[in-house]
Structure formats: C-alpha cells, structure tokens
C-alpha positions, 0 to 999 in steps of 0.5 A: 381490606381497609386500602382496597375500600380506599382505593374503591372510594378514591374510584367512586371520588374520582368518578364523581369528579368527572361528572361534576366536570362533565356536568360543568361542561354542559352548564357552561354550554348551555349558558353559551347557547342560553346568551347566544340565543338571547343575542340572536332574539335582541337582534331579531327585534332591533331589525324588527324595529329597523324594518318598521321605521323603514316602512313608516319613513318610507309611507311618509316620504310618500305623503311628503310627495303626494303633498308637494304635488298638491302645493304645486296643483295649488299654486298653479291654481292660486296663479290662474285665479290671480290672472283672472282677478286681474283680468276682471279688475282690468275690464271692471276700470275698462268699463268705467272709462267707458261709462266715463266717456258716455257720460 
C-alpha cells in the first residue's frame, strides 16, 4: 500500500515535472518572440528616422538649389546694373567734355 502511494507520487512528481518543462519552454519561447519583437520595433523607428532625415536632406538639397539659381539670377542682374553705371558715368564724362568745349 504504502509503495504503490510512492509510485502514485513519483507519477504526479514526475508530471509536475514535465510541466514545469513545458511551461519553461513556452516562457523561454515567449521571451525570444518578446526580444524579437522589440528588435523588429527598434528597427522600424530607426528606418522611421532614416527615411525622415532622407526627406528633410532631400527638401533642403532642393532649397540649396532653388538658392544657387537665385544667386546666379542675381549676379547677372548685379553685372547688367554695373554695365549700365558704367554706361552712364561714361555719357556723364561724355557730356562734360562736351559742355567743356562749349564753354
């Protein structure tokens, strides 16, 4: 009597066991899904950042371009304006000489 309670013990002991086993399994599982998914998250906000510092290099690449393209459209308009001040300060001197010679 007292071995076959053993034995029933010894079963119910060794079933507990295997749960735990078991149950050690699925945690060690679900820590590995746990990290993985935390991986895959830490990734998706780093391209999330990527991508948003793509678009903002991207924006003032453009800027950039817009503004070489208004310094060139101002330099030519700086040259125009420094020919015409040399066209007049030249009739101005032409106009002198000629008032001199009236005099």
């Amino acid at each position: 009597r007292e071995h076959k309670a053993l034995l029933e013990q010894h079963k119910e002991h060794k079933d507990e066991v295997s749960k735990l086993q078991e149950n050690s399994h699925l945690l060690h599982r679900h820590m590995s899904i746990d990290h993985w998914r935390h991986q895959v998250q830490l990734q998706i906000e780093q391209e999330q950042q990527d991508a948003a510092m793509l678009r903002q290099r991207r924006e003032m690449q453009r800027q950039i371009e817009v503004f070489h393209e208004e310094v060139g459209t101002l330099q030519t308009y700086v040259l125009r304006m420094e020919e015409k001040c040399k066209y007049h300060e030249d009739e101005i001197a032409r106009r002198k000489e000629h008032l001199k010679a009236l005099v």
